[in-house]
N, C-alpha and C positions, 0 to 999 in steps of 0.2 A: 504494500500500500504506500502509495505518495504522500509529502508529506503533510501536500494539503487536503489530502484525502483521510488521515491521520486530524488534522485540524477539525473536518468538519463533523467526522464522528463524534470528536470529544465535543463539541460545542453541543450538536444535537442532543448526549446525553444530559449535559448540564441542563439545557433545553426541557428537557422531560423528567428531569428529578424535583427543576423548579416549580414547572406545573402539577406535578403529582405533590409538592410538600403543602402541610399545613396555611390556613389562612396567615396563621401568624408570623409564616417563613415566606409565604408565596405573595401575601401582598405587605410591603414593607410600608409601617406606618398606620394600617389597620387596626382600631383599638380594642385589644384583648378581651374586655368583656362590657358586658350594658351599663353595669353600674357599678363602679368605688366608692366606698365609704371609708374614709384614710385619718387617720390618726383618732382613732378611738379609744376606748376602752371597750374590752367586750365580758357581756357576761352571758355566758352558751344556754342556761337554764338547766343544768344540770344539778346545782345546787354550789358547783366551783368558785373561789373568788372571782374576781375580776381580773384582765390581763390586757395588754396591750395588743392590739393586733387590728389588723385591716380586711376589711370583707368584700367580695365580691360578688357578682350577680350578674347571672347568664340566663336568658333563657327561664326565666322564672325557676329558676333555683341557686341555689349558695353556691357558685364554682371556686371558690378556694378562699379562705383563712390563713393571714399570715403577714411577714412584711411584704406589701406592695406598692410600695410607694413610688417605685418604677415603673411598674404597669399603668396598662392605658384603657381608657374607657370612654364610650357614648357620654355618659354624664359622671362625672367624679366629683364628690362632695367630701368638704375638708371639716370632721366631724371633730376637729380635736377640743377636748372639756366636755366630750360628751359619752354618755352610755349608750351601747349598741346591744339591742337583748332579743330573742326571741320576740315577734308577737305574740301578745296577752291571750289566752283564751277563757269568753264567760261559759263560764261551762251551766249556769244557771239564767239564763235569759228569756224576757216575753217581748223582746222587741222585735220579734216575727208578725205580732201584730203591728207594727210601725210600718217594716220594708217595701210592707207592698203601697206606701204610698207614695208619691215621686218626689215629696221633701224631703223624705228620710232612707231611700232606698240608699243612697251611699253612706249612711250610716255615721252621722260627725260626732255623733257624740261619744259610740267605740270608738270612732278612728285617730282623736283628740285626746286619749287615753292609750293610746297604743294596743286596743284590742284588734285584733285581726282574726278571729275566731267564735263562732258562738253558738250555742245548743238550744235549742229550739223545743218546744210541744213540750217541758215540762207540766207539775203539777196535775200530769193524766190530760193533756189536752187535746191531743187527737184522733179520731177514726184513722182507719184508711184510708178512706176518701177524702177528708181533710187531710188528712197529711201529702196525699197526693196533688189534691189540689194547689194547696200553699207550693207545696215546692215546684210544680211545672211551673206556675206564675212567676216563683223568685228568679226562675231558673232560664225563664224566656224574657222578663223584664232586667236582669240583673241587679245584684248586691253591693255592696262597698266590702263587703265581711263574706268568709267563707261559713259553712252555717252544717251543723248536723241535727237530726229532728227523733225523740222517742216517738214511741208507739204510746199513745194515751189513752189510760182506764175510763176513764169520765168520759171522754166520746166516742171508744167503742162501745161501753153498754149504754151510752144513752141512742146507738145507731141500733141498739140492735133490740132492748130492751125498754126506751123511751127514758122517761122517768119514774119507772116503776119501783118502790120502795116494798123488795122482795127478794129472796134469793133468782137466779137463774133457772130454767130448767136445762136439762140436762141436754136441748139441743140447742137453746140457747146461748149456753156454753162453750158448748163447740164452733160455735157462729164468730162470737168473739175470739174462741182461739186461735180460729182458721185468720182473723183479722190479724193478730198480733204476730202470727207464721208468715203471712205474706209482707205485712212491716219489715219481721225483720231480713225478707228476701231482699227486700226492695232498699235496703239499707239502714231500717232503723237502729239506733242505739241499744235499744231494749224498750223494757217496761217503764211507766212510769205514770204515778197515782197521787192524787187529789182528794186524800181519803177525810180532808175536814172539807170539802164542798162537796155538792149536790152533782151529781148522783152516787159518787164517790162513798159518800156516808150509808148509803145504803146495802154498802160491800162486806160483807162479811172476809175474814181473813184467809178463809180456804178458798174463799172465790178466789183472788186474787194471788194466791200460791198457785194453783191452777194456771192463770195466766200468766206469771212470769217462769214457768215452768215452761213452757212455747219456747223463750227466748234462750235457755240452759244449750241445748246443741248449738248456737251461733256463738256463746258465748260474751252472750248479752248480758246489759247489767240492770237492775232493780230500783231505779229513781223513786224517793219516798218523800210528799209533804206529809209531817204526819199526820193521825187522823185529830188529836186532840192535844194540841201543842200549848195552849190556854188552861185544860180543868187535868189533865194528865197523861204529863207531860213525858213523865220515867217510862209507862206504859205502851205511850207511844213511839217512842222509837224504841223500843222490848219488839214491839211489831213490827217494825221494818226488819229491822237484824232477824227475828223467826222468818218471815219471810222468806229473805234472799239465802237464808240457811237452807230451810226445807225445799225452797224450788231448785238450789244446785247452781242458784247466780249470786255473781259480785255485788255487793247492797253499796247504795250512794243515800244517804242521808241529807236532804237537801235542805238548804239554807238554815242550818244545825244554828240554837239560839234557846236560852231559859225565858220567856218572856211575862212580864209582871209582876208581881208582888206577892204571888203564891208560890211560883217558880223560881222567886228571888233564893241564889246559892245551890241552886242544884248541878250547877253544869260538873263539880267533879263528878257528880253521879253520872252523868253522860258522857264525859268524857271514858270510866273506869269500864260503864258497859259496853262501849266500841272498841278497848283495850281486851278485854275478856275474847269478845268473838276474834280480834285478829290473832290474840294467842293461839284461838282452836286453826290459825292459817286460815281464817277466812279473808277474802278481800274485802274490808268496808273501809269506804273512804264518806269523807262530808265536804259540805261548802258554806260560806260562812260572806256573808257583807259587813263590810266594816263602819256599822251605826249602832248608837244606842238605841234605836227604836227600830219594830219593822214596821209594813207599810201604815200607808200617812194616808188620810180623809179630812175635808172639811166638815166640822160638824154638822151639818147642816143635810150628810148623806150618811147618817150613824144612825140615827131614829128610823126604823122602817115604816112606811106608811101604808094604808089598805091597799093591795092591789088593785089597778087598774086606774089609780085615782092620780088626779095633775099631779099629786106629788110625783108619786111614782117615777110617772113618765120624764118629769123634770130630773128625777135624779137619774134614771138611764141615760136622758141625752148627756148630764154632766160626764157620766161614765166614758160613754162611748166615742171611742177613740177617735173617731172618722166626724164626730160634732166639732163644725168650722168655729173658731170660735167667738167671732160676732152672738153664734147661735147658744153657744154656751154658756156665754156672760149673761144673755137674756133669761136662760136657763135656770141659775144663778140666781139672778136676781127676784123669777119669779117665787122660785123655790122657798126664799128667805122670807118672802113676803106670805107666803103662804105657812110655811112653819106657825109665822111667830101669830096669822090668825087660828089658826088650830088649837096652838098651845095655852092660847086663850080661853079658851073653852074647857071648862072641867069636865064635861062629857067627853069629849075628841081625846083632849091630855089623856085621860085614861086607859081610851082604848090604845092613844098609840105608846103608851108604858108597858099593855100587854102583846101587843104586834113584835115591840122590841126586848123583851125580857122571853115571854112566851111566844114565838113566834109559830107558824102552821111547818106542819112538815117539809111544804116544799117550798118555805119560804125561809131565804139566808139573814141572819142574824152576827153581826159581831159582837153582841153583848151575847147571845147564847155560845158563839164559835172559842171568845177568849176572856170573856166577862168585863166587868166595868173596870178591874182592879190590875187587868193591863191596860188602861189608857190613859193616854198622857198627854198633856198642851205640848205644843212644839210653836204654835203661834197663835197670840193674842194683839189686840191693842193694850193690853193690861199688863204690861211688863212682867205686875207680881207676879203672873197665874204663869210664865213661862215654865215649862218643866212641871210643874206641879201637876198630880196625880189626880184624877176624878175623885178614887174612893179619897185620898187625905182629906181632900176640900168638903167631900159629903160628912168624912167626922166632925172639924172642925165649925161648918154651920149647923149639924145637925138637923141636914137633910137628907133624901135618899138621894144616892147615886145616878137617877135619873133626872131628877130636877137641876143636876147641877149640870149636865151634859143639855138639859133643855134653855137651864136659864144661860149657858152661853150662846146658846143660838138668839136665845130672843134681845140678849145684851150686845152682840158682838155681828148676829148674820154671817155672812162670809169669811169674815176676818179670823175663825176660831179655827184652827186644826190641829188635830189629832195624831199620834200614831197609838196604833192596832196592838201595839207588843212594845214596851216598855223594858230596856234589857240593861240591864247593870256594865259598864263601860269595863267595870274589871274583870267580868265574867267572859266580853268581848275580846278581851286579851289572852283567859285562858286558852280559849279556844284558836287564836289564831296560834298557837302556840305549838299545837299539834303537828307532828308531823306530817299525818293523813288530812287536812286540812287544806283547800283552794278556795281561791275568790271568787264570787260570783256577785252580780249583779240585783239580779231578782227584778229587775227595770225595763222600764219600757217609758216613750216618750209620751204617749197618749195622758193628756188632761197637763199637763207640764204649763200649756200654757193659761191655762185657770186656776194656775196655783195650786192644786190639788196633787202635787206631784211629790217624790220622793227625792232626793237628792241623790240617792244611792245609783241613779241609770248613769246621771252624767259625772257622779264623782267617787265611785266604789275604786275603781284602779290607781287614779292619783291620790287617793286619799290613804291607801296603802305604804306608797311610797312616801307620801308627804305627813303624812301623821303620824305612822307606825315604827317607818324605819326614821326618817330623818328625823322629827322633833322626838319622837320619845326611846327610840332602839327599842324597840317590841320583835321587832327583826332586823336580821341582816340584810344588807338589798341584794346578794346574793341569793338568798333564802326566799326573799319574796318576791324576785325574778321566777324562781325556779315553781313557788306556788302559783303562778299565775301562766306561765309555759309549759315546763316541765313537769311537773305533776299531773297534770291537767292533759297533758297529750297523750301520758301512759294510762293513765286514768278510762281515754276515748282510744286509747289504742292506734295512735296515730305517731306511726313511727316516722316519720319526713316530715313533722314540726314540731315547735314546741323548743328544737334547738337550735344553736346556732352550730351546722357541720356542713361540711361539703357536701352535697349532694342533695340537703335537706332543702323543703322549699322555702322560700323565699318570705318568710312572712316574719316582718321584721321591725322592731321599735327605737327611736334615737331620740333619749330624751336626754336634759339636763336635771341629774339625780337634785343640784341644789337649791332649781328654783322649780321643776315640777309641783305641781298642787292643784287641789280641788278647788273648786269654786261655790258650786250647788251647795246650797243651804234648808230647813224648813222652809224658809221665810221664799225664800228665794233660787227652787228647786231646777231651773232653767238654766243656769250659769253654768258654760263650756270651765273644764280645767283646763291647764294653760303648762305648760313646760316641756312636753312633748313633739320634738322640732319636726322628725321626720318619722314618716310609716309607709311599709310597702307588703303590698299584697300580692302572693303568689309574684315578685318581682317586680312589682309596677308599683310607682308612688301614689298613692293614697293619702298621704299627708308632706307638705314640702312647706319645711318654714315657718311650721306651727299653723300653715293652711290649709284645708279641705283643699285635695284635687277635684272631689264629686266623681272620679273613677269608679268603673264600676268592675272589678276586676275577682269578687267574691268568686267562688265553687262550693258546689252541692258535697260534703263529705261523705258517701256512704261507709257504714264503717263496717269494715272487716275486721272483726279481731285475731290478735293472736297473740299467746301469752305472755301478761306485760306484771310485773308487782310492781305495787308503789315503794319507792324511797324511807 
């Protein structure tokens, strides 16, 4: 061979080693991956300190960890002073009722908090056919948050059953187990019950061992509000643990809390019973929101009124999530004004004392559900009365308990709310304390803007980090990274989040640990936290800057288990 025949061989090959190598070799200058986040801190959610290191992101997942500070990227962001952790996941949430409307379907008040994850249909809330439905909607309109959904006790037997306050029959039965079978094909979580609401209460405990026993060969797990969390409380989670023992499923104790003034001091006792069952190696885990009180009402939707009657209706449209709220404030106001003529009336006052003490079977009651001796002011024009307890204030005038929940209505109208569960602030710390313990929500945006709202939807994850670890060390923010990712992903069995690894997806938190914080108050339940700069979903930004992208970049989780222990 000649020599420049020799020449042109070797150039050809060069030629076709170039073309055959990598992007990163074959086009020089191409930037290695979508997205750098460069000079951070990271904490993986493993439970690990923190470390210094730089992340990247391809392709909607993590493609390396590490020093990159020479690598090149579509968008590189220089996070230094700041925490890079896992997205959050609520593993306890009703803001499924929210997403499907078009101001909340990107989700800002998760995404403002670094949640990028969320569990759906608790409290026993859906059929099959509701479950299907919500999700093809979420699923064709898209989310801001990736989302997984239980199978719900309360509207498979009320699909199949109505509201019949009676055992099942035996084909019955099978009606709903065949429903909770196809859930869990179809990707439910498991089971999960509502056993202090309607229809829920009319479940007997073998019912409902029965139907989480469907979910044992998928290796599902047993979501429980309890049934009597107000008048007994030990009893009731004694029933979820029998439960998820005898069906052969993992038991979740949901939104775990001593609430009132009868319950006040019990939580070792519930902490020692969920210690007991994991000694026998059973998997129970719980979730816990980080307030003294649980949910929050305007007084004014406490007194139940006859069915059918304006009140009524006035206080469903306050309820309902989907009331614009021009129409709710009207609602409101009518409501107040009708109260305070009722209560006027010593015939009416009477009967609505017995509506609301003694309510009809298939009528919900919160003084029957938790009694008068968990409620508590959370907001008055009366400064005194903030905090102060129904039942103290009924000693102290020596009245009953319902006169004094009327005479704020008639003193105060709108201005007066409540929470439902009254929980001791140090018994709140036991409990976060636990190992088997994660954060949830229990929130939802609906009535937020009538005041009627909990502060807990928009401020449960910042107020973790901003109240727990930072002002008091109740935890390490390693610790409570890892309850709010990592716990919470083996928990759902979702092995590709929850950390921060190579290959893992991309769902991802960068906040400033020293100025993160809650906002959302009683008073003032509406108000976004604020310190969390960036969030990305499945690798796409969702939050840049501390601002809603409105992205809608959420996924449907089905969950597939496989064998995962908690930490």
């Amino acid at each position: 061979m000649t020599r420049p025949s020799r020449l042109r061989s070797a150039l050809f090959l060069v030629l076709i080693a170039f073309a055959l190598a990598p992007p990163s070799v074959a086009q020089v200058g191409a930037p290695a991956y979508d997205t750098l986040l460069v000079g951070g801190s990271i904490i993986d959610g493993t439970g690990a300190p923190a470390r210094r290191a730089d992340v990247a992101i391809s392709n909607g997942r993590i493609a390396a960890i590490g020093d990159l500070r020479t690598a090149t990227a579509q968008r590189r962001l220089d996070v230094t002073g700041l925490t890079v952790t896992p997205g959050f996941i609520d593993v306890h949430s009703h803001a499924d009722e929210d997403l499907i409307l078009p101001e909340f379907r990107a989700a800002p008040a998760m995404i403002r908090q670094g949640v990028t994850t969320a569990v759906f249909g608790i409290d026993g809330g859906y059929s099959l056919g509701e479950m299907r439905q919500l999700r093809e909607r979420m699923q064709a309109d898209g989310t801001g948050v990736n989302y997984l959904f239980f199978a719900g006790h309360n509207g498979i037997r009320k699909d199949v059953m109505g509201m019949a306050n009676r055992a099942p029959t035996p084909e019955e039965l099978q009606r709903m187990q065949e429903q909770v079978r196809v859930s869990m094909q179809e990707g439910a979580i498991g089971l999960s019950t509502g056993l202090m609401y309607l229809p829920g209460q009319y479940a007997s405990t073998q019912e409902v061992i029965e139907l989480a026993r469907v979910a044992a060969p998928f290796q599902g797990i047993y979501d429980s509000h309890d049934r009597d969390p107000g008048f007994q409380l030990l009893s009731s989670v004694g029933e979820c643990l029998e439960i998820g023992e005898r069906a052969g499923v993992e038991t979740h104790v949901a939104h775990l809390k001593a609430v009132g003034l009868r319950n006040a001091g019990l939580t070792p006792q519930l902490i020692a019973m969920i210690e007991k069952s994991r000694a026998r190696k059973e998997v129970v885990t719980a979730d816990v929101y980080p307030y003294d009180g649980a949910t929050a009402r305007l007084a004014i939707e406490v007194l139940v009124p006859p069915a059918g009657s304006s009140l009524a209706k006035n206080q469903a449209l306050i309820a309902d999530v989907t009331t614009a709220d021009d129409a709710r404030t009207t609602a409101v106001r009518d409501l107040v004004s009708e109260w305070r003529s009722v209560l006027r009336d010593p015939a009416q006052r009477a009967n609505i004392k017995q509506l609301t003490e003694n309510p009809a079977a298939d009528s919900y009651s919160w003084v029957r559900a938790v009694g008068y001796d968990s409620f508590r002011i959370v907001s008055s024009r009366d400064a005194r009365l903030v905090n102060r307890m129904i039942s103290d204030l009924a000693r102290e005038r020596s009245v009953t308990q319902f006169d004094v929940l009327a005479g704020l209505i008639e003193d105060e109208g709108a201005s007066a709310r409540l929470t439902m569960g009254s929980i001791r602030e140090e018994e709140v710390r036991q409990l976060l304390r636990q190992p088997w313990v994660m954060i949830s929500s229990d929130g939802r945006e609906g009535g937020i803007a009538g005041g009627r709202g909990h502060p807990r939807y928009r401020g449960s994850f910042a107020r973790v980090l901003a109240y727990y670890v930072r002002e008091h060390g109740v935890l390490t923010l390693a610790d409570a990274v890892h309850r709010m990712s990592g716990l919470p992903a083996g928990y759902l069995k979702l092995t590709d989040r929850g950390v921060l690894r190579a290959g893992a997806w991309a769902d991802i938190a960068v906040f400033d640990p020293r100025a993160v914080q809650d906002h959302s108050t009683w008073d003032d339940p509406a108000a976004y936290a604020t310190g969390v700069q960036f969030v990305f979903v499945n690798g796409e930004p969702a939050l840049t800057r501390g601002q809603p992208t409105a992205r809608l970049d959420g996924r449907y989780l089905p969950f597939r288990a496989k064998p995962v222990t908690t930490r």
